[in-house]
MMTF fields as JSON, N, C-alpha, C and O atoms, coordinates in Angstrom:
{
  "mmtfVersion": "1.0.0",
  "mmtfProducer": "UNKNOWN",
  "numBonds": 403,
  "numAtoms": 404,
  "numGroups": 101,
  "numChains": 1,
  "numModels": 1,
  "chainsPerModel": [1],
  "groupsPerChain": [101],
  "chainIdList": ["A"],
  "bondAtomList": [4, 2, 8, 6, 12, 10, 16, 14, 20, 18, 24, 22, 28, 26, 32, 30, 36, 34, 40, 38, 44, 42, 48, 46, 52, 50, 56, 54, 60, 58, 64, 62, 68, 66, 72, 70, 76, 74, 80, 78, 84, 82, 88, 86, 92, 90, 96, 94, 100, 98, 104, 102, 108, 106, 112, 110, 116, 114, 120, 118, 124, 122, 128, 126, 132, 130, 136, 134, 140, 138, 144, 142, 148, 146, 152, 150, 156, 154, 160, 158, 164, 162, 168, 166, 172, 170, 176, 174, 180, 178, 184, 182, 188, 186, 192, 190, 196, 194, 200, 198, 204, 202, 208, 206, 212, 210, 216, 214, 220, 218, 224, 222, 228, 226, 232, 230, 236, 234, 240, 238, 244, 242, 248, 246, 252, 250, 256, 254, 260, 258, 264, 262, 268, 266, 272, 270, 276, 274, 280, 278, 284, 282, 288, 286, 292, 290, 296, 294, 300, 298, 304, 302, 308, 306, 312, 310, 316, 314, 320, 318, 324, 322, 328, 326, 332, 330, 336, 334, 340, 338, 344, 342, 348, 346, 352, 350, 356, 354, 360, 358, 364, 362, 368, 366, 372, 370, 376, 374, 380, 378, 384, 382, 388, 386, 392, 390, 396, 394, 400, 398],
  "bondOrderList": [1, 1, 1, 1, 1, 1, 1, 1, 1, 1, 1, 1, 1, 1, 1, 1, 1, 1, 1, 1, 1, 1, 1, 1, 1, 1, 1, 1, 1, 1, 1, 1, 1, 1, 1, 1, 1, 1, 1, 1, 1, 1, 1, 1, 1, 1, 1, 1, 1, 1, 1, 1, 1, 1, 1, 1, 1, 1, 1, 1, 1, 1, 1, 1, 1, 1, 1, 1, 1, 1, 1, 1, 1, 1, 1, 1, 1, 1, 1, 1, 1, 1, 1, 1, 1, 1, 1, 1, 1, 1, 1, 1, 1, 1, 1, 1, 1, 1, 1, 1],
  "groupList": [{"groupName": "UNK", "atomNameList": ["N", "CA", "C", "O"], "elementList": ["N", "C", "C", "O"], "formalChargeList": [0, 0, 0, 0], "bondAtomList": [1, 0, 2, 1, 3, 2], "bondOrderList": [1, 1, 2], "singleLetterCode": "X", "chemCompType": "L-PEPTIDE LINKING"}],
  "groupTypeList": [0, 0, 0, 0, 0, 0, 0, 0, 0, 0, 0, 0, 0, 0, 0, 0, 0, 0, 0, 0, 0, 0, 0, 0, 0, 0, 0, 0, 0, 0, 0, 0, 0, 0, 0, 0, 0, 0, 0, 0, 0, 0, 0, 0, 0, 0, 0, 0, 0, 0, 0, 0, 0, 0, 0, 0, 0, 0, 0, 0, 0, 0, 0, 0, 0, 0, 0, 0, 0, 0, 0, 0, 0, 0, 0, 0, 0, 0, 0, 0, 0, 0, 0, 0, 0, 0, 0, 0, 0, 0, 0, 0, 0, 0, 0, 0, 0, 0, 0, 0, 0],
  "groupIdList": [1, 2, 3, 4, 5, 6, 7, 8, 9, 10, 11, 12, 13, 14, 15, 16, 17, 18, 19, 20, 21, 22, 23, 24, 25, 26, 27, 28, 29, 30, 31, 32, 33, 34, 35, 36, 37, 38, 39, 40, 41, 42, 43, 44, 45, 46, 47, 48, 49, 50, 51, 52, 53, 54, 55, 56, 57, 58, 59, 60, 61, 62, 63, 64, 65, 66, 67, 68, 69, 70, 71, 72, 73, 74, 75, 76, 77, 78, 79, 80, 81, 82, 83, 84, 85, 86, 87, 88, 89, 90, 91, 92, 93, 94, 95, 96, 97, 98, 99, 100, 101],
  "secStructList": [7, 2, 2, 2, 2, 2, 2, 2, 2, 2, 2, 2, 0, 0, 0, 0, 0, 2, 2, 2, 2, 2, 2, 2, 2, 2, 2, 2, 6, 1, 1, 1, 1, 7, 7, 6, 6, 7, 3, 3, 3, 3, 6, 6, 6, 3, 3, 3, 3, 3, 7, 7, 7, 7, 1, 1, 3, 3, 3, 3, 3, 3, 3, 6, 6, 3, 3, 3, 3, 3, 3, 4, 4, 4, 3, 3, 3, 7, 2, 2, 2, 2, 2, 2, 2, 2, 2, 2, 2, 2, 2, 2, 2, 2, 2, 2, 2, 2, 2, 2, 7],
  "xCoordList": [-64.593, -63.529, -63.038, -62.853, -62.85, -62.222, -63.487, -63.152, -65.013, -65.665, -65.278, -64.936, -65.255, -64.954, -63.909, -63.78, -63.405, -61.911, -62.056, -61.868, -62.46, -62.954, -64.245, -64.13, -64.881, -65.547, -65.475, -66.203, -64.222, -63.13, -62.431, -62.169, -62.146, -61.514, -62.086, -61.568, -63.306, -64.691, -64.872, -64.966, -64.917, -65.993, -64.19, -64.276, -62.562, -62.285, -61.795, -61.248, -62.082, -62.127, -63.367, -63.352, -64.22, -65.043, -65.442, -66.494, -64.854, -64.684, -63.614, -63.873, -62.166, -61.184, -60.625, -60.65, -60.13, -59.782, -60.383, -59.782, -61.314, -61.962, -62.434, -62.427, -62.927, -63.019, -62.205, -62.546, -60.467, -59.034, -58.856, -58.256, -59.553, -58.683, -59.483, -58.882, -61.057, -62.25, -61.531, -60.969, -61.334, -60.523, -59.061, -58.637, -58.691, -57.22, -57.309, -56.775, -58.323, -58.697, -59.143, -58.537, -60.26, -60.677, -59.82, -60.008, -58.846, -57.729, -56.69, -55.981, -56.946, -55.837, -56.593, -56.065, -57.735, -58.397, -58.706, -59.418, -58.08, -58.352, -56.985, -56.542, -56.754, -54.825, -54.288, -53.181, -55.336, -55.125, -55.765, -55.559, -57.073, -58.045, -57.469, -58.152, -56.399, -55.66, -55.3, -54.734, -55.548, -55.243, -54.32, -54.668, -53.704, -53.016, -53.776, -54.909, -53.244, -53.78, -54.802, -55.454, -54.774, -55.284, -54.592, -53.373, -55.327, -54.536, -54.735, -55.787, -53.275, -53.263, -52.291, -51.39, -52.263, -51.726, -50.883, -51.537, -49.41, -48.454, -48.622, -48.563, -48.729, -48.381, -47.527, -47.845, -46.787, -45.989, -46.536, -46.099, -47.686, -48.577, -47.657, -47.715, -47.182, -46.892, -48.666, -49.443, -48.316, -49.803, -49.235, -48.343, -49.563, -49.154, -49.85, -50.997, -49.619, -50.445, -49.887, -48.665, -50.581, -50.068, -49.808, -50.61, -48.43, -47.887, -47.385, -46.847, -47.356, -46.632, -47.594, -48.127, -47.734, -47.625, -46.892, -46.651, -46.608, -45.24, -46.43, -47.658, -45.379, -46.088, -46.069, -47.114, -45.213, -45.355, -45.244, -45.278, -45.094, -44.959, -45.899, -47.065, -45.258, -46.446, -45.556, -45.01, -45.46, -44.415, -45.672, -46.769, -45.32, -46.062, -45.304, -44.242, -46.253, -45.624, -46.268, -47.495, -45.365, -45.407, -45.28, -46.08, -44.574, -44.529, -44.347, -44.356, -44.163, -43.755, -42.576, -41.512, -42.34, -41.639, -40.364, -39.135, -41.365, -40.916, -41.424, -42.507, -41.01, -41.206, -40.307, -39.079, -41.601, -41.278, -41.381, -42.501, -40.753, -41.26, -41.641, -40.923, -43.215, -43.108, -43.61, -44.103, -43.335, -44.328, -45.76, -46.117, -46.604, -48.242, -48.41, -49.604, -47.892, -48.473, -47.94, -48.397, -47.259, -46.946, -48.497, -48.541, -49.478, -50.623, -51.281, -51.375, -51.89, -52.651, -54.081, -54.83, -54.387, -55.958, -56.094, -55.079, -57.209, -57.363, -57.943, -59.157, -57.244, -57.603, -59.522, -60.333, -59.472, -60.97, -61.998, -62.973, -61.716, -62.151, -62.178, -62.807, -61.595, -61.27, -62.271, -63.414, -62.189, -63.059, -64.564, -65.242, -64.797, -66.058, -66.547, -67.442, -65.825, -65.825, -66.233, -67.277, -65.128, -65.747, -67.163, -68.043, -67.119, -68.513, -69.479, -70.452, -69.824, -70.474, -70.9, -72.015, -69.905, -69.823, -70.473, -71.271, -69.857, -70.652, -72.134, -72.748, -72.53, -73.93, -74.61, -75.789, -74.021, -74.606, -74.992, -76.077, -73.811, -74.109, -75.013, -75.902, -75.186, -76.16, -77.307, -78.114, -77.58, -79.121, -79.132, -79.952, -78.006, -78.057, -79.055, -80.109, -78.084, -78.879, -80.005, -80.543, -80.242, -81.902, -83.108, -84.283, -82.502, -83.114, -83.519, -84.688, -82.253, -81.927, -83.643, -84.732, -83.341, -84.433, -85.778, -86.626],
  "yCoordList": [-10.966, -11.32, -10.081, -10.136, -9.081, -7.961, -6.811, -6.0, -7.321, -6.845, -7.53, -6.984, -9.449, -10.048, -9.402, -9.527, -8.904, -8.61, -7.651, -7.867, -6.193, -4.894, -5.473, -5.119, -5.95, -6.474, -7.254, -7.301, -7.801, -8.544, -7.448, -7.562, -6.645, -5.225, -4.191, -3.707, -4.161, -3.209, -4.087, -3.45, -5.283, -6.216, -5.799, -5.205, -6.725, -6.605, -4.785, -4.648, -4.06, -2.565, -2.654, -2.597, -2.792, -2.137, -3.54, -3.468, -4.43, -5.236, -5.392, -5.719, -5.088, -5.263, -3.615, -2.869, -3.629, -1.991, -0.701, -0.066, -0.443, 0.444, 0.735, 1.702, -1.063, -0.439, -0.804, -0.888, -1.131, -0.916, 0.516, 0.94, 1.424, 2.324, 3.102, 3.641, 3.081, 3.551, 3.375, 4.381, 1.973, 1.767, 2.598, 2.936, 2.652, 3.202, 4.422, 4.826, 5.305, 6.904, 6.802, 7.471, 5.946, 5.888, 6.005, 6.866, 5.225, 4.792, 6.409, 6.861, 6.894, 7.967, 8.942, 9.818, 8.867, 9.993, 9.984, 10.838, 8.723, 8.821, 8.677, 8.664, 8.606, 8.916, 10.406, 10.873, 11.027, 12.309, 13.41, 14.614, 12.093, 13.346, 12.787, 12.833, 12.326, 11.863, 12.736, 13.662, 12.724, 14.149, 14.009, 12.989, 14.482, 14.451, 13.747, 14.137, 12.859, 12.561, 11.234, 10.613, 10.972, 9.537, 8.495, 8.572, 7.284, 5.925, 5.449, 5.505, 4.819, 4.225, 2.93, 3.045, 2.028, 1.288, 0.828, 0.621, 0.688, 0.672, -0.816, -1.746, -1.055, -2.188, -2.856, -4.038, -2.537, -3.212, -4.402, -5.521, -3.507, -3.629, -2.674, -2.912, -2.02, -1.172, 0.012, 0.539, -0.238, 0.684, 1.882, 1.755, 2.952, 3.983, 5.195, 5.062, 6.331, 8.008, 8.846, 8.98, 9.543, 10.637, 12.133, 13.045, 12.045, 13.2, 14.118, 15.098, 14.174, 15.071, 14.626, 13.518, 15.676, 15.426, 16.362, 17.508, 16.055, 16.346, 16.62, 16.566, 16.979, 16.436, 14.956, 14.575, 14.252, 13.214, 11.717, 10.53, 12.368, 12.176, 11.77, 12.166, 10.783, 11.357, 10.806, 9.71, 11.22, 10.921, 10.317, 10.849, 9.305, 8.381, 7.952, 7.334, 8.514, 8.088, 6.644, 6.539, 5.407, 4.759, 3.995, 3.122, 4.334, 4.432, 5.88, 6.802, 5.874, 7.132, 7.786, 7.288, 8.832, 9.82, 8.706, 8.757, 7.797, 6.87, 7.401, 6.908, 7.98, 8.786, 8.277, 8.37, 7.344, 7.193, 7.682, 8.192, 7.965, 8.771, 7.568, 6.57, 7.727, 6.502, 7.586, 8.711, 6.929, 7.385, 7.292, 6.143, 8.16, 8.115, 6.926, 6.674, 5.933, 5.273, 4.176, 3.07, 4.136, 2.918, 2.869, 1.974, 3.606, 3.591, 2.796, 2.997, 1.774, 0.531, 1.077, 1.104, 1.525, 1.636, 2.494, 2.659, 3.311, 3.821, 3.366, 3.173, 3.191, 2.205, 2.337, 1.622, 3.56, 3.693, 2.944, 2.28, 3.104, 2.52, 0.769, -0.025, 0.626, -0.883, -0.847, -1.211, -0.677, -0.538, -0.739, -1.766, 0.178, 0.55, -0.976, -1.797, -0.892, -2.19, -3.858, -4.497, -3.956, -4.74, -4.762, -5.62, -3.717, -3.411, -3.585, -4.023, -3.495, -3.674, -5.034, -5.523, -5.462, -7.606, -8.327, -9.26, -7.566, -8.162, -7.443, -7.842, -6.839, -6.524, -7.402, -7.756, -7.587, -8.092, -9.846, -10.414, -10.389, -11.859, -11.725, -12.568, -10.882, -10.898, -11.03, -11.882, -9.734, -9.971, -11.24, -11.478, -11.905, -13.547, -14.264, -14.788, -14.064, -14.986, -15.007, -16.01, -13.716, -13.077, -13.426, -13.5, -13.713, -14.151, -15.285, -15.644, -16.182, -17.856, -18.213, -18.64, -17.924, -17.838, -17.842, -17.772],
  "zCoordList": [46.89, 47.822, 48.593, 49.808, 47.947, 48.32, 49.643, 50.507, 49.175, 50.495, 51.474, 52.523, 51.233, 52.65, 53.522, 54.74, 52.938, 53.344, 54.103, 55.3, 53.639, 54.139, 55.332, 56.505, 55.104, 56.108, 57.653, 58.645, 57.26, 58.562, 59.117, 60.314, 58.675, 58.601, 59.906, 60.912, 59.336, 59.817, 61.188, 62.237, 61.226, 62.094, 63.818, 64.893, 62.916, 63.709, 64.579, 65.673, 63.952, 64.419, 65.655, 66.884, 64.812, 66.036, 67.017, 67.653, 67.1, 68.188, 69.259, 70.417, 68.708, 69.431, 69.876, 70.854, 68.475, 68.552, 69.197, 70.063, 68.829, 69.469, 71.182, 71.945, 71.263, 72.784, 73.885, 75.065, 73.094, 73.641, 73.936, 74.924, 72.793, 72.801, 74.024, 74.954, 73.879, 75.144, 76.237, 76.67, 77.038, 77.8, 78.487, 79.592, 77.186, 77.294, 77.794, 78.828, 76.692, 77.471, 78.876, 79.714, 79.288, 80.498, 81.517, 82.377, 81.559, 82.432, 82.431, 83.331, 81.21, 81.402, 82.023, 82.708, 81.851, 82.802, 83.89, 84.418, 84.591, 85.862, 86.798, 87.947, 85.753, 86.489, 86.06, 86.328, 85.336, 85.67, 86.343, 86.493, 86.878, 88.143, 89.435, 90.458, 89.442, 90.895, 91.453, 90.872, 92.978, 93.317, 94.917, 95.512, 95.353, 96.396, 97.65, 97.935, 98.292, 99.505, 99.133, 99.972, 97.724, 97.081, 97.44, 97.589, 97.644, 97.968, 96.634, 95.997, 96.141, 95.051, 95.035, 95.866, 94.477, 94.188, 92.749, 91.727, 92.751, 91.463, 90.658, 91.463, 89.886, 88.691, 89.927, 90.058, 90.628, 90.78, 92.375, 92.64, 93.201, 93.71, 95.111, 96.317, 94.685, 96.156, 96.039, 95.243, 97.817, 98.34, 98.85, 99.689, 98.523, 98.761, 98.903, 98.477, 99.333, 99.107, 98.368, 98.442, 97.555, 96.644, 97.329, 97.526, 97.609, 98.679, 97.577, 98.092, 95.9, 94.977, 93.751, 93.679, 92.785, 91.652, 90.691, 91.071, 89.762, 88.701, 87.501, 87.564, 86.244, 85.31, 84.752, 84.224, 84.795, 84.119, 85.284, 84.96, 86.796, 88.019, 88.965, 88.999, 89.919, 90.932, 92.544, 92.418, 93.419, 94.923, 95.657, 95.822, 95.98, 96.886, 97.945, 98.021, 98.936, 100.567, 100.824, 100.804, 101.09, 100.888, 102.803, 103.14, 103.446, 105.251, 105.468, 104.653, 106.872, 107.869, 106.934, 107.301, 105.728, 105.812, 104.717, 104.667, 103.981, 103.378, 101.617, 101.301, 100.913, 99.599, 98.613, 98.598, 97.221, 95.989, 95.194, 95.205, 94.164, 92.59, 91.761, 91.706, 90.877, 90.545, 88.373, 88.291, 87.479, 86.758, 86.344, 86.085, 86.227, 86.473, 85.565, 85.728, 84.604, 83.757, 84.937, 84.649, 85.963, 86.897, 87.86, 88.705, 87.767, 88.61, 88.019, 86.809, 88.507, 88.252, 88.28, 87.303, 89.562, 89.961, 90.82, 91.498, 91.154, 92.534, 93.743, 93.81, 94.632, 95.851, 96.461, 97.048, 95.923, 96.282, 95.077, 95.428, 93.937, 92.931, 93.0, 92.301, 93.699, 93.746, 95.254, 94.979, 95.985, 97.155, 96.565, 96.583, 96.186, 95.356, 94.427, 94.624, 93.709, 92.675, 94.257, 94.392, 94.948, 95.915, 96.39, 96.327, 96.819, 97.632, 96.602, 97.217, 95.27, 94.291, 94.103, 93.927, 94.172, 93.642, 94.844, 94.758, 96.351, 97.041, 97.231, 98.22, 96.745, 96.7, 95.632, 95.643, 95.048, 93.491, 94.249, 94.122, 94.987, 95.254, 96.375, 96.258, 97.613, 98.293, 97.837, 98.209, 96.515, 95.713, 94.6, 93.713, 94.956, 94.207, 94.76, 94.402, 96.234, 96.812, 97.916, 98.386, 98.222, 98.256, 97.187, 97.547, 95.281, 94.89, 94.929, 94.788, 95.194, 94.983, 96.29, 95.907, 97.436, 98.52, 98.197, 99.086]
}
């Protein structure tokens, strides 16, 4: 009884847990190669440019001379990354349906 147990243990680790936590690093490392003059977008979905960074910070010009402080864990994504990610999906369904043909 007591392997089943350790075994549910083991199974839900390296299914859930672990590649939460992969994830989690991922995400922090790319909100910390952000670099000035990046388009990013907040959790909150404001679109904005990275006109500052702080340490725990980041000032996003948001209009003309229009400046937020937001905290770096409020960064959702990088607008280019998401660009990228588009342009990907629609490549992927074009060679859908180049195959479908």
């Amino acid at each position: 009884m007591l392997i089943f147990i350790l075994l549910m243990i083991l199974i839900f680790y390296f299914f859930m847990i672990r590649p939460q936590q992969k994830k989690q690093k991922k995400v922090e490392e790319a909100r910390n190669s952000l670099q000035k003059g990046d388009k990013v977008v907040t959790i909150g979905g404001i679109h904005g440019k990275i006109t500052d960074i702080k340490d725990r910070t980041f000032t996003i010009e948001i209009a003309h001379d229009v400046r937020i402080e937001v905290d770096k864990a409020a960064i959702s994504f990088n607008e280019a990354d998401l660009n990228n990610k588009n342009a990907a999906k629609k490549e992927e369904k074009e060679e859908e349906k180049e195959q479908a043909e």
